[in-house]
C-alpha positions as CSV (number, residue, x, y, z in Angstrom):
1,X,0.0,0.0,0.0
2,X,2.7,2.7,0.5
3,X,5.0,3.7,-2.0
4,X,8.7,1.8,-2.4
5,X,11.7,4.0,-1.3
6,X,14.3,4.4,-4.5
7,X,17.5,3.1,-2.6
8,X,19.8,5.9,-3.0
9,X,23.6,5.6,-2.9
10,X,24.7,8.0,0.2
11,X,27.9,8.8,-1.7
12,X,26.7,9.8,-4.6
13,X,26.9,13.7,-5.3
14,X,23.0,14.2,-5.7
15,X,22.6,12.3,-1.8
16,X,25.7,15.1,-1.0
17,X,24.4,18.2,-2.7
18,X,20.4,16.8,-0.7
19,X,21.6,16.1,2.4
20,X,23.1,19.9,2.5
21,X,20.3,21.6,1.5
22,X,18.1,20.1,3.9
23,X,20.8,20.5,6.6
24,X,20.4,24.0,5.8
25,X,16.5,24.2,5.9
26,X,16.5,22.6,9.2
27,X,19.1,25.0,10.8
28,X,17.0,28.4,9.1
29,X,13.7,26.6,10.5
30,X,15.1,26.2,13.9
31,X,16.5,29.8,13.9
32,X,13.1,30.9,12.8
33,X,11.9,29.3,15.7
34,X,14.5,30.5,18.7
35,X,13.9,33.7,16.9
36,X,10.2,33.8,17.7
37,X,10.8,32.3,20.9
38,X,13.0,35.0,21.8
39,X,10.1,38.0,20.4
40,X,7.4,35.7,22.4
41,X,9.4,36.1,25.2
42,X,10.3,40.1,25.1
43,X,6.7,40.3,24.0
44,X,5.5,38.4,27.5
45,X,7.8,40.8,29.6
46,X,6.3,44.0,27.8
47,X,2.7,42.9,28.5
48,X,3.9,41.8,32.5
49,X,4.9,45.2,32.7
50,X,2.0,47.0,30.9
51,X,-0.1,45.0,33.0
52,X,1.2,45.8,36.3
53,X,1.1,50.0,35.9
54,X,-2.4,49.3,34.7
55,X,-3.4,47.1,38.0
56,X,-1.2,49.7,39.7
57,X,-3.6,52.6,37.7
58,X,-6.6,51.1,38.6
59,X,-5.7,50.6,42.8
60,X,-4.9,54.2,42.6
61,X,-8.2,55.3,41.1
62,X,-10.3,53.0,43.3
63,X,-8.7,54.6,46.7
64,X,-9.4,57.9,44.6
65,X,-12.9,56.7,43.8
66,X,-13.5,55.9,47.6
67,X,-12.3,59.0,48.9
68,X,-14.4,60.7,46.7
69,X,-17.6,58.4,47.4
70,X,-16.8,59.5,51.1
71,X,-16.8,63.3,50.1
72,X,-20.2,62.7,48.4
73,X,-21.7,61.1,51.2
74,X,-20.5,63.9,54.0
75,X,-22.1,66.5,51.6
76,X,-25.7,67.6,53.6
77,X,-28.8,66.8,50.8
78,X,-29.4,70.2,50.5
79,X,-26.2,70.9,48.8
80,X,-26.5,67.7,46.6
81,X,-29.7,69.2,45.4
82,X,-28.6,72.5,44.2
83,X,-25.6,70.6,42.7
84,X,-27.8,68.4,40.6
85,X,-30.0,71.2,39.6
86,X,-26.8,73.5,38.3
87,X,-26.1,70.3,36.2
88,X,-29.4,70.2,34.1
């Protein structure tokens, strides 16, 4: 069912001038890959940094949010009122 290997004579020039070129395939194709290993990597310590200033961001502006929240809720309802009616 599967096809019959031609025997090839591993001296022969043509096995030679084969075996080279696919030597040299292999080595770019791994090369490729460490290469894109390498970017996947820098890439992954980019986005662990971006991503810590944003959690970093968004702790800051939740205590902001809070202390603000607390403001608000200290303000007598009178005020709040007038302050909602200068917004419309």
């Amino acid at each position: 069912t599967g096809k019959a290997k031609k025997s090839v004579d591993k001296n022969s020039n043509e096995y030679r001038v084969r075996r080279e070129r696919n030597n040299i395939a292999v080595r770019k194709s791994r090369d490729k890959a460490k290469q894109r290993n390498v970017e996947t990597q820098q890439k992954v310590l980019e986005l662990t940094s971006d991503n810590d200033r944003l959690r970093k961001r968004v702790e800051q502006l939740s205590r902001e949010l809070d202390t603000l929240r607390g403001i608000f809720r200290q303000l007598p309802e009178s005020s709040l009122v007038k302050a909602m009616g200068n917004c419309a």
